[in-house]
N, C-alpha and C positions, 0 to 999 in steps of 0.2 A: 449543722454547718459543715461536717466533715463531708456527710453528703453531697451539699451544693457542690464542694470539690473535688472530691472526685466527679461526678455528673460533669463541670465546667471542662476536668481535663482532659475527659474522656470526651468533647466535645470540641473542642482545641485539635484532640487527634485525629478527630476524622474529617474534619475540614478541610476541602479539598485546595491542592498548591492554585495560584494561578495559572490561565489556560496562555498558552502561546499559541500564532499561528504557525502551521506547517508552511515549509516551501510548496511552492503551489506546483503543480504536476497538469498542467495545461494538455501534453499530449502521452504519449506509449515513452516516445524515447527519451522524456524529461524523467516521467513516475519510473522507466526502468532507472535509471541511471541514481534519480534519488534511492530509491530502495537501495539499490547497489551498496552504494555508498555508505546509506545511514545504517545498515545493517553493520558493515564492517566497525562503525562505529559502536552501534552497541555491542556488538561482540567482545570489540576491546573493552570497553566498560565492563562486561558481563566478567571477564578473564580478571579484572581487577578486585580491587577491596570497594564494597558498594557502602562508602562513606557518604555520609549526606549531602555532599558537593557530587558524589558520582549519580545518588537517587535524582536530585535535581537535572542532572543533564541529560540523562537518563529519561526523565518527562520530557524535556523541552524532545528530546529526539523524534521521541512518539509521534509528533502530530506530523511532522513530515512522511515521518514510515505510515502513520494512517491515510494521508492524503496521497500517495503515491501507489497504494493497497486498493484504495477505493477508483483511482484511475485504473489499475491495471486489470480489477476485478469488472466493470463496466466495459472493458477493451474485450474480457475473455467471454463476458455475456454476448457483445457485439460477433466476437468471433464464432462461438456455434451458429448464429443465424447466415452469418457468410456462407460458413461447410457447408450449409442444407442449402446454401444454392448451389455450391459447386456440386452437390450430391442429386440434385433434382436435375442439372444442368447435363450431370452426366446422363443420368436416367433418361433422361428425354430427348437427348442428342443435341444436346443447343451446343453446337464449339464456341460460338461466339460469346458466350452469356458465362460457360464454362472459365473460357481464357478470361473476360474482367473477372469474375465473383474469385478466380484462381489466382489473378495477381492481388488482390485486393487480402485474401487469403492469406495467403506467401507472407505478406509484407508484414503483417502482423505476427505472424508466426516469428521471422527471423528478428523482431526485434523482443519477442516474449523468449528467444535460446537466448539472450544476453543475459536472462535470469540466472 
């Protein structure tokens, strides 16, 4: 019997919290601005006493910080395949092909310095 109980509570403990959704991070300047944000938040959490009301908020944070992670990291995949055009653009002499693939570039660039 002792056994069933401890097994039960040791079973209790590793049962995972309810899932929450994250704020959704539709484009670069939402996911940055989340990240921004929820980071600041967990930090202050992290500086605190991580009492069981802190571990709770603590998850719910997460999922925004992962959906915001997973936008910006699909933004930086997208990004190397830009450079290799501006890279082949230069290589080849294309100015034209250059200046788009270069603003297009650019533009994700200065919104990943907000990091």
């Amino acid at each position: 019997m002792a056994a069933t109980l401890v097994f039960s509570a040791n079973s209790f403990a590793t049962e995972r919290i309810d899932h929450f959704k994250g704020l959704p991070s539709p484009d670069l300047a939402t996911a940055v601005k989340n990240f921004s944000e929820y980071n600041d938040l967990l930090a202050k959490q992290l500086a605190g006493e991580l009492t069981p009301q802190a571990l709770a908020e603590i998850h719910q944070l997460t999922y925004t910080l992962e959906v915001a992670l997973e936008k910006i990291g699909d933004e930086i995949k997208a990004l190397a395949d830009t450079l290799e055009e501006v890279h082949i653009a230069s290589e080849t002499s294309a100015p034209e092909k250059l200046a788009e693939e270069g603003k297009k570039y650019m533009q994700v660039v200065n919104e990943l310095k907000k990091l």
